[in-house]
Each structure stands twice: as C-alpha cells, then as structure tokens.
C-alpha positions in Angstrom: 22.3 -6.5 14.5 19.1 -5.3 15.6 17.3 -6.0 18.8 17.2 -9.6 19.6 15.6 -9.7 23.2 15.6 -13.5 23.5 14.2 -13.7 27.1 12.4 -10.6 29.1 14.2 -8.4 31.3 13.6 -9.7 35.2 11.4 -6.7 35.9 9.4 -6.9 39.1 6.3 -5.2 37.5 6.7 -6.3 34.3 7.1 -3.0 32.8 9.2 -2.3 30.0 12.2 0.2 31.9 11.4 4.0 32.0 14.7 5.0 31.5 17.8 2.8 30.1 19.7 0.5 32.4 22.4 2.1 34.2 24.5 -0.4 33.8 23.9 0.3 29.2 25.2 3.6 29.5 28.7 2.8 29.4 28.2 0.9 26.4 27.3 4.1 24.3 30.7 4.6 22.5 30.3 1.2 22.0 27.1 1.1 20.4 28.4 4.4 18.0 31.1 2.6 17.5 29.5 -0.4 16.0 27.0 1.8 14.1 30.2 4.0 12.9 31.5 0.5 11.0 28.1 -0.6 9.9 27.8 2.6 7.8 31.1 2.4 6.4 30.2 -1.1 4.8 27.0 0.5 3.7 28.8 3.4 2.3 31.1 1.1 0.5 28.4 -0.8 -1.1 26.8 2.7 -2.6 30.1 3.4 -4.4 30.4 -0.1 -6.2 26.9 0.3 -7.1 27.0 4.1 -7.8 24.3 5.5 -5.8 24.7 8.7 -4.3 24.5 9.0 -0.4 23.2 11.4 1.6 23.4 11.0 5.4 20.1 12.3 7.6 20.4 12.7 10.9 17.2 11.0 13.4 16.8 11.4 16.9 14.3 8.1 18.3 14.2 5.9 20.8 15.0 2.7 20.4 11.6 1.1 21.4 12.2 -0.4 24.0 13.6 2.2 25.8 11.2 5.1 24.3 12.5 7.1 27.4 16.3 7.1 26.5 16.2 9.1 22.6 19.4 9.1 20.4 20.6 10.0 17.5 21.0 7.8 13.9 22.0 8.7 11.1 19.6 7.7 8.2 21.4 7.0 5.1 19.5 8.0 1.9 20.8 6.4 -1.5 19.6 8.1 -4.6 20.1 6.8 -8.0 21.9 8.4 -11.1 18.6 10.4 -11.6 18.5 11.9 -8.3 15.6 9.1 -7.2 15.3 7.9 -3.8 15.9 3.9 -3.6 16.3 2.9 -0.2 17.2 3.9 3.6 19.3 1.9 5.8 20.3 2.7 9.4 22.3 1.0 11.3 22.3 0.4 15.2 24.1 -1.5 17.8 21.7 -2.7 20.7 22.1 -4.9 23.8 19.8 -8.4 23.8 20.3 -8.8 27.8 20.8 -6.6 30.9 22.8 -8.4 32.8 25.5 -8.1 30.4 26.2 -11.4 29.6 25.1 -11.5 26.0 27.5 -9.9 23.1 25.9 -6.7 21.3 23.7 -7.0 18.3 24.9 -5.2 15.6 22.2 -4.7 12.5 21.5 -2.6 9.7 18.0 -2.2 8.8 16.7 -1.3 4.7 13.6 0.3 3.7 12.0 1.0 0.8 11.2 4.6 -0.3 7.7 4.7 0.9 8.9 3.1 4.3 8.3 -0.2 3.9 11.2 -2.7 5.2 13.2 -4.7 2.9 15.7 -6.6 4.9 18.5 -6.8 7.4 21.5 -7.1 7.4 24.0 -8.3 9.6 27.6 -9.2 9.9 28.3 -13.2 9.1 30.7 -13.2 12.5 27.8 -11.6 14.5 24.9 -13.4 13.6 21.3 -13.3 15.1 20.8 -14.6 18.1 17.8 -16.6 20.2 17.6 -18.1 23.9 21.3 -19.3 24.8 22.9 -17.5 22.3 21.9 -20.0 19.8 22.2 -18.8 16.2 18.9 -18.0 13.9 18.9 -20.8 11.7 18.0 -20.3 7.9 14.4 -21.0 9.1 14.2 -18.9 11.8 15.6 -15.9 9.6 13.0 -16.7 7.0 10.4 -16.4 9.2 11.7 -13.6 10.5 11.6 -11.7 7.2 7.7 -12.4 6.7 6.9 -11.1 10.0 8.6 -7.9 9.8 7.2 -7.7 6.5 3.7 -7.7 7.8 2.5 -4.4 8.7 -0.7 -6.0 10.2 1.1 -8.3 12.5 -0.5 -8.8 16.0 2.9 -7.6 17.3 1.5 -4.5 16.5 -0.7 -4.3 19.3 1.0 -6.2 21.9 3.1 -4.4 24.1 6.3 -5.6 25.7 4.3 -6.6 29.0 1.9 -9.1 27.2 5.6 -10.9 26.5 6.6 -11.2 30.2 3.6 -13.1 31.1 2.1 -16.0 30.4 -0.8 -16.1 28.0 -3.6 -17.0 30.9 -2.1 -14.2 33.1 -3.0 -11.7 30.5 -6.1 -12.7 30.0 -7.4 -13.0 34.0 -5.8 -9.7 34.4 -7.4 -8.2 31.1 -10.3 -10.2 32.1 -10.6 -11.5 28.7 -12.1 -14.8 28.3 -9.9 -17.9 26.4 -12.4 -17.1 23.9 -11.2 -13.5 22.7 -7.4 -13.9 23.9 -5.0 -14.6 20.8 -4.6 -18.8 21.0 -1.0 -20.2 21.3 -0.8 -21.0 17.9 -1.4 -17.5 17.1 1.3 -16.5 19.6 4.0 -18.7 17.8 3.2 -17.7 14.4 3.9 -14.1 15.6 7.2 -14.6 16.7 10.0 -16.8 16.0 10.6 -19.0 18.3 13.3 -18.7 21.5 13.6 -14.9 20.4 10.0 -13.8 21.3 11.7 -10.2 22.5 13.8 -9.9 19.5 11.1 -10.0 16.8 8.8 -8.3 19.0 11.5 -5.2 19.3 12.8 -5.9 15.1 9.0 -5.7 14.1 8.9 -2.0 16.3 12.1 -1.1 14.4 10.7 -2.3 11.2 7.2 -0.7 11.0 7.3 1.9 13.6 8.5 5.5 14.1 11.6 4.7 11.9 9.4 3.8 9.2 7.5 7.2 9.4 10.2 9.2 9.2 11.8 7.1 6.1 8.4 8.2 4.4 8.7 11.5 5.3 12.2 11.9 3.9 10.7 10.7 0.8 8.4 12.8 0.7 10.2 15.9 0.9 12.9 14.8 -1.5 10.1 13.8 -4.3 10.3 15.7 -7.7 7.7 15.8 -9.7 9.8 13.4 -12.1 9.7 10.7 -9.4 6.6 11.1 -8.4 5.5 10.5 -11.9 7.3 7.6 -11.9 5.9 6.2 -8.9 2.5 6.6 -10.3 3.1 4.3 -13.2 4.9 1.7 -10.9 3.8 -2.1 -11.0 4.3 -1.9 -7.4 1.0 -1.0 -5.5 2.5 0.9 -2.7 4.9 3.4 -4.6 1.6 4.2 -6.3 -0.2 4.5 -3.1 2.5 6.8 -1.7 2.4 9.2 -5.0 -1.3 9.4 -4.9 -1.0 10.2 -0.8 2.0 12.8 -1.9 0.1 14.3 -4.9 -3.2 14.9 -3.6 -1.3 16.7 -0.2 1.5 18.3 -1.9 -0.2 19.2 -5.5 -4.0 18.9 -5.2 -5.5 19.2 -8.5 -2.4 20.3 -10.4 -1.9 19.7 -13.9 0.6 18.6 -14.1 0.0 15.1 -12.9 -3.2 14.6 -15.1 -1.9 12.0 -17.4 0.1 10.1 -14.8 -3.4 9.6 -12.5 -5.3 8.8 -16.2 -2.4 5.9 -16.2 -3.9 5.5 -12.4 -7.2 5.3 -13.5 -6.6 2.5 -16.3 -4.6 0.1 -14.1 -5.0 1.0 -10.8 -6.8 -1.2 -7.9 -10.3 -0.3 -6.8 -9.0 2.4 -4.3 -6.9 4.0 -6.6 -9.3 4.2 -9.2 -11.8 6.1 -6.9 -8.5 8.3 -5.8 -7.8 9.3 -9.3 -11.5 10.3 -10.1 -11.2 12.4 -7.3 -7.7 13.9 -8.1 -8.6 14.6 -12.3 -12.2 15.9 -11.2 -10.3 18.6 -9.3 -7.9 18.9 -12.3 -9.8 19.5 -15.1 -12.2 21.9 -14.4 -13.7 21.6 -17.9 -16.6 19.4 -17.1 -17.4 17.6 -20.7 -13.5 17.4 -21.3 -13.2 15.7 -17.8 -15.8 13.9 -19.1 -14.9 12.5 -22.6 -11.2 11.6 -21.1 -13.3 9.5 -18.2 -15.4 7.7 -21.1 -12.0 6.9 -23.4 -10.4 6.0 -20.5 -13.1 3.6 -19.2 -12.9 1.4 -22.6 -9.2 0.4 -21.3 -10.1 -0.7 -18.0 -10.7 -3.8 -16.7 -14.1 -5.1 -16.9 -14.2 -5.1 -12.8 -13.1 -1.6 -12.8 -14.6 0.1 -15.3 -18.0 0.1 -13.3 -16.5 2.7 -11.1 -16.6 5.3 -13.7 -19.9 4.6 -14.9 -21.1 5.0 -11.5 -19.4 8.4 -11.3 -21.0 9.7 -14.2 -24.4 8.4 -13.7 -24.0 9.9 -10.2 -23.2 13.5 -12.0 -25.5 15.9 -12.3 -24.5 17.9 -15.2 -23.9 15.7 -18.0 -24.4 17.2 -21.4 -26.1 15.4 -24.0 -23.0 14.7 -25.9 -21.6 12.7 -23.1 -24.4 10.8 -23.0 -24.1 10.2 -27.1 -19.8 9.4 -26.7 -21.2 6.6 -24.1 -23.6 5.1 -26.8 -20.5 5.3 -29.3 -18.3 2.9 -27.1 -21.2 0.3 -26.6 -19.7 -1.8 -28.4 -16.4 -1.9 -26.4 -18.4 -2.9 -23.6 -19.2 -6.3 -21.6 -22.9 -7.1 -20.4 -22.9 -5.2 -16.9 -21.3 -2.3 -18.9 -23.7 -1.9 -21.2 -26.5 -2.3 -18.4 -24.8 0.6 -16.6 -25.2 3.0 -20.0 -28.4 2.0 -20.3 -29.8 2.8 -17.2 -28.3 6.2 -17.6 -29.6 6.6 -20.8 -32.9 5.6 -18.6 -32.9 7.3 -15.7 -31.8 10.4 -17.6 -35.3 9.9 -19.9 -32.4 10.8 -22.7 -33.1 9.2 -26.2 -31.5 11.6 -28.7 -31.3 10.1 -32.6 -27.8 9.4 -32.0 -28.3 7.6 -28.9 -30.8 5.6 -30.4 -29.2 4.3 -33.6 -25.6 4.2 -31.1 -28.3 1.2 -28.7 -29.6 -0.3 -32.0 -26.3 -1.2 -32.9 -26.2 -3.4 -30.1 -28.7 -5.8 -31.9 -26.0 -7.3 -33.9 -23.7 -7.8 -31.3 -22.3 -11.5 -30.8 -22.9 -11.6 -27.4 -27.4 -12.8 -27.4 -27.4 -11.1 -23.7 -26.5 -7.8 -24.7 -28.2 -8.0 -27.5 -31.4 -9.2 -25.8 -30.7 -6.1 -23.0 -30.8 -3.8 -25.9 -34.0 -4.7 -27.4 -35.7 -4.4 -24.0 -34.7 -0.6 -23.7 -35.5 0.1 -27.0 -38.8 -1.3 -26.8 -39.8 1.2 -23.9 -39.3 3.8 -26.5 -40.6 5.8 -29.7 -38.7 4.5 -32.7 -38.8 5.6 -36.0 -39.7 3.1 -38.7 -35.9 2.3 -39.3 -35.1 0.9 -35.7 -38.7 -0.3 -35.0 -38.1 -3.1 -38.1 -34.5 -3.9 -36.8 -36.2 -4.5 -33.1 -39.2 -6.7 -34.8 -36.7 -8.8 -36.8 -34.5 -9.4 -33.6 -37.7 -10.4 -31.8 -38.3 -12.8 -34.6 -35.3 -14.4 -35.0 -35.2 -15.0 -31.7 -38.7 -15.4 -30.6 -37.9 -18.8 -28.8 -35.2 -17.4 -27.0 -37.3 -14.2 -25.3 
C-alpha cells in the first residue's frame, strides 16, 4: 500500500519531520520485506503475460520524509519487441507514528512517459482512512482521478497547509477568504478521512518517482519505439517522442515521415513542434516546402491554418510554391483559400499559372469562395480569357455582390 496518512503527525510546529521517526527505523526489514513480496507478485504477473523484466535500482525519499532516502527497485516490463510498457514499484510505508496503525503495503504503475496508471494493493491489506476504516469503492474511485491529475492543487500544498485549519493558513499567509482555496475546493482535493494519504499518494504519483520513470524511458527508447510513439492515438506518448526526438535527434532524418504523420494529426502544439523539427530536417527549402503544402490538404480544417501561416511568414518562397498552393485551391475551405490569397497578395505574385489556378475557384460550389476569388482577381491585369469568366460570375450573380 502506499502512503495513507489519515490524520497528521502531532508535530508541535507543524512541520513535516526532518528526519524519520526514531521509533520507524526498526521497521526497515519490515518495510523490505513487504516490498520484497510485492515484487514477487509483480514478477509473476510479467511471466503469465510474457513481458520481459528488468529491475532498476532508485534511491528517493519517500516524500514525506525527503530527509530519510532509500532505495527501490523500479521494475521495467518490456514487451516481445523490446518496448517499454510500464513501471511499477512497490513500497511498504507507515500511515501513523505512534505505531498503532498496520503498514501499508502498495504497488504503484506508470505509464512509459511517467504518467500513473494505478495501484495496486493486496485484497487482505486494503486502503485505509481515519480509524482504520476501509476505502470504499467510492473513495478508491476518487482516489484514481486525483492522482490522475497532474494539475491538482495538492501540487502546491505542502504537508503544513494539512495540519491546520483552512482560516489558520490564511491569517498566517495573510491571504484574504477571497484568494484562499474554499472548503469545497479542499474536499474535492482529497478523499475524504485520508486527507494525508492522498496528499502523500498524489507526491508518489506525480513527483520525483514519476521523473525518473520518464527518464528510464528515455534512455531505453529506440528509434523503433520512438516511431511508434509518434504515431500513437495517445497525446502524451506523442508528446514524450517529440520532447525525446527534438533533445536526443534534432533534425535527424530519420524521423521525417513519422513528425509529417505529426503534422497531419497532431494537436495545435504538436503541429507547431513538427514544423519546427522537419524545417530543421530538410534542409532543401522548396522540398520542405512542397511536403508542407501536400501535407496541409490532409489536415484538419482548424489546423491547416498553421502551415499557411508558416509559409506566408517565410521569406524565401519560390515561385513554384506559390503556383503548388494555387493547384490545391480547390482542396481548400473558405479561411484556407483566404490565407493563399493573401499570400498571393501580399507577395504582389500573379504568375499565369497562379491566375488560371484562382480562376478556377469561380466554379466552385461553395458562392463564398467563389465570391473571395473574384474579388482578388479583380485587383489584377487579366487577359481576355479570365477577364470574361470574372464578368460572367459578376453577372450571374449580380444580386448577390
């Protein structure tokens, strides 16, 4: 179990301790003990499953005794392919000090990246709260949403703000009802009768442990799984690639087509990320260039923008980028086309090609694209051809203009 503080330690400054309890340090073979079985029943798991294990060795303190470092071992299970797929450690920890209360005994899972996944615990040691009262199946539910929650207000509470009561942190703080989190806020934060336990799980869950899970990750990653990760439906494995990449591998080669998969279905940030990445790359600017404009026809309509922007923000683009953008006019929505347009604009560029590629637009289904296209053709010199196609759209739709 992990650690389930369900009432604060009688300090008489209301200090977490400096140093562990004397009276805890007897309990170490214990506590190795416990941790000893834990990973056995891990272990044991792996096989049925076939997942290799490979056994890292930690030293942290357990955070609420950041003074009193130990050692855990950090089990790594890879896959047939040599992948990471999780980390679990497990840890034995008292909830009391005045020895009393039984030993938690936990093991804790994290994702690759360093995310936390569960816990696990043994059914004839369950979690505990105030009185040695067992989680119920609420209170272990809510439990797993807050140590899910890397933005959690536990993160910046410290054990103090626990000890004492909401309106003695706030005279002492000298911050006003106003500012200070509300009750409500409190209880949502924590589950309830085991205030110290989530507070102290949520540490385990999202602090230093969590660090050095990603960290393992990242100097385990091939550049088969990081590949992999990049193409993931799962936001943060792409997030971690991108972070490993662009440290690891800046601007290799390697990864090109993987970050183009980034670009077409990535969120907002990771779409500016891969620009970045592929600019570095490919070096060759109109190639870089082309692959941006094919690729920007597969994005999403909210997306897609960013690329425009990019390119209209370039300063060396060759006339037959400007001409490829004309081409895919017709793959475009209304802001799209704008975007081109104003390129085409700003850029005073209005090569035959271009021209005839805008024209096109005339005939398009969509009377607002059509409509944006005769307005920039009209600010320029057309050849006989174009200038009748503009006069008979202007006709046609002379009530409409």
């Amino acid at each position: 179990m992990p650690l389930w503080f369900a009432h604060p330690p009688p300090t008489t400054n209301h200090q977490p301790p400096a140093t562990m309890p004397s009276f805890l340090l007897p309990l170490a073979a214990l506590v190795s003990a416990g941790a000893a079985a834990a990973d056995d029943s891990v272990t044991g798991l792996a096989a049925t499953i076939g997942w290799e294990k490979v056994v890292h060795q930690v030293e942290m303190a357990d955070p609420v005794f950041p003074s009193a470092p130990r050692i855990y071992n950090v089990v790594q299970f890879k896959d047939r392919r040599g992948f990471p797929v999780e980390y679990a450690v497990s840890f034995v920890t008292p909830v009391c000090n005045d020895r009393q209360c039984q030993l938690v005994e936990a093991t804790m899972v994290w994702d690759p990246p360093g995310y936390f996944k569960r816990i696990e615990c043994s059914p004839d040691k369950p979690l505990t709260k105030k009185d040695h009262q067992p989680f119920t199946a609420d209170d272990s539910a809510k439990l797993e949403r807050i140590l899910k929650d890397r933005q959690s207000i536990l993160k910046s509470w410290s054990l103090k703000y626990l000890q004492e009561p909401l309106a003695a942190v706030g005279a002492a703080s000298g911050v006003d009802a106003v500012t200070a989190p509300t009750p409500l806020a409190v209880q949502e934060a924590v589950v309830q009768d085991a205030a110290y336990t989530t507070w102290a799980l949520w540490r385990w869950a999202n602090g230093e442990m969590a660090q050095r899970v990603r960290r393992l990750t990242e100097q385990s990653a091939t550049e088969a799984y990081l590949k992999e990760l990049l193409v993931s439906n799962l936001r943060r494995d792409v997030d971690f690639a991108i972070d490993c990449v662009s440290e690891h591998y800046p601007g290799d080669g390697r990864f090109v087509e993987s970050f183009f998969h980034v670009l077409e279905h990535g969120a907002r940030e990771q779409v500016v990320r891969a620009i970045a990445f592929l600019e570095r790359a490919l070096p060759d600017k109109p190639r870089f260039h082309a692959r941006l404009i094919d690729s920007c026809c597969r994005m999403h309509p909210t997306q897609s923008p960013i690329v425009l922007q990019h390119l209209a923000a370039a300063p060396d683009l060759r006339p037959s980028t400007l001409e490829a953008l004309t081409e895919r006019l017709p793959e475009f929505s209304f802001f799209q086309v704008h975007l081109v347009l104003r390129i085409l604009q700003e850029r005073k560029f209005a090569s035959k090609k271009a021209v005839a590629g805008v024209a096109r637009l005339l005939a398009s289904d969509d009377f607002f694209i059509a409509r944006r296209a005769c307005e920039h053709l009209m600010a320029l010199e057309l050849d006989a051809e174009t200038a009748g196609q503009v006069a008979a759209f202007r006709q046609r739709f002379r009530e409409r203009l």
